[in-house]
C-alpha positions in Angstrom: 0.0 0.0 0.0 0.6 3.5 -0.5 0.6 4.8 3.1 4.5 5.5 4.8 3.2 5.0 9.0 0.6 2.8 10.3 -2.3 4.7 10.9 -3.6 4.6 14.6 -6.0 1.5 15.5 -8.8 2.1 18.0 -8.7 -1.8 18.3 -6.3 -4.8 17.8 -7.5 -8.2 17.1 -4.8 -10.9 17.1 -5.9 -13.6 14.7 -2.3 -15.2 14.3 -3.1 -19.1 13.7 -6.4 -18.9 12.5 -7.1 -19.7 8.7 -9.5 -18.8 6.2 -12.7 -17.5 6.7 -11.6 -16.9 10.6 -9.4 -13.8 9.9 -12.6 -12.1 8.1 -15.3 -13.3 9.8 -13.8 -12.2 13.1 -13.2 -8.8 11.5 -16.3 -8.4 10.7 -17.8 -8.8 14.4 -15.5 -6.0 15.5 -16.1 -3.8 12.6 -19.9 -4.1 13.4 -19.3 -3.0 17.0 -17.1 -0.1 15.7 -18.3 3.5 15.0 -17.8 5.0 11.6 -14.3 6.3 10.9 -12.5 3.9 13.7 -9.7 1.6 12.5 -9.1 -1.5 13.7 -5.5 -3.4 13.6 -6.0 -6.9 12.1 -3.0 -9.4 13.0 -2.8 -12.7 10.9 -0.7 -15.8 10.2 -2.4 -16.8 6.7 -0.9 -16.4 3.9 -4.0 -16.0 1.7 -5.1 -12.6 4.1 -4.0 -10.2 1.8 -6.0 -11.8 -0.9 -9.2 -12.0 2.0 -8.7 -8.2 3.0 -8.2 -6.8 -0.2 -11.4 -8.6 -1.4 -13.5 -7.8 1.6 -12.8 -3.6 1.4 -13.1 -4.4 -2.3 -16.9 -5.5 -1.7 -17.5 -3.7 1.2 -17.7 0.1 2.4 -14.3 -0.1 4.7 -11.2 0.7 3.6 -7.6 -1.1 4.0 -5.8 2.0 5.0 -2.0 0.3 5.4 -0.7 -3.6 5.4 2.5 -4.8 6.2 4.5 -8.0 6.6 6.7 -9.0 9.0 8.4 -12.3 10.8 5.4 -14.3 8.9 3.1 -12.1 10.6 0.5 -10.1 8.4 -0.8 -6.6 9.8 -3.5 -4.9 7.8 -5.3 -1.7 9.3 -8.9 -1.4 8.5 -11.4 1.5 8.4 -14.9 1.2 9.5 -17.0 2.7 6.2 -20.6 3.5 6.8 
């Protein structure tokens, strides 16, 4: 992505270990609990994520803000849309 610094998360979810749909479907439930405008920090271990995240602000009204990779962990930062 685009964005130089991680934007700031009003919530983390850890989802490291958990595989496809988990990662998303977990989102979700926070997102919906979330006010307009709040970002939440995603952590994940699978490898197809990026493909998931992309696809769900692709189809959705949130936005993936910033994503990163590190130490086979996957960060993606997600804005609650309307």
């Amino acid at each position: 992505m685009a964005a130089t610094s991680q934007p700031h998360a009003h919530r983390e979810l850890d989802l490291r270990g958990l595989s496809c749909p988990l990662p998303i479907l977990r989102t979700k439930q926070a997102l919906r609990d979330m006010a307009v405008g709040e970002c939440v920090a995603v952590q994940a271990t699978d490898p197809h994520a990026v493909i998931d995240f992309r696809a769900f602000c692709d189809t959705t009204e949130h936005r993936l803000l910033h994503e990163e990779q590190g130490d086979d962990v996957l960060t993606f930062w997600l804005e609650k849309g309307p």
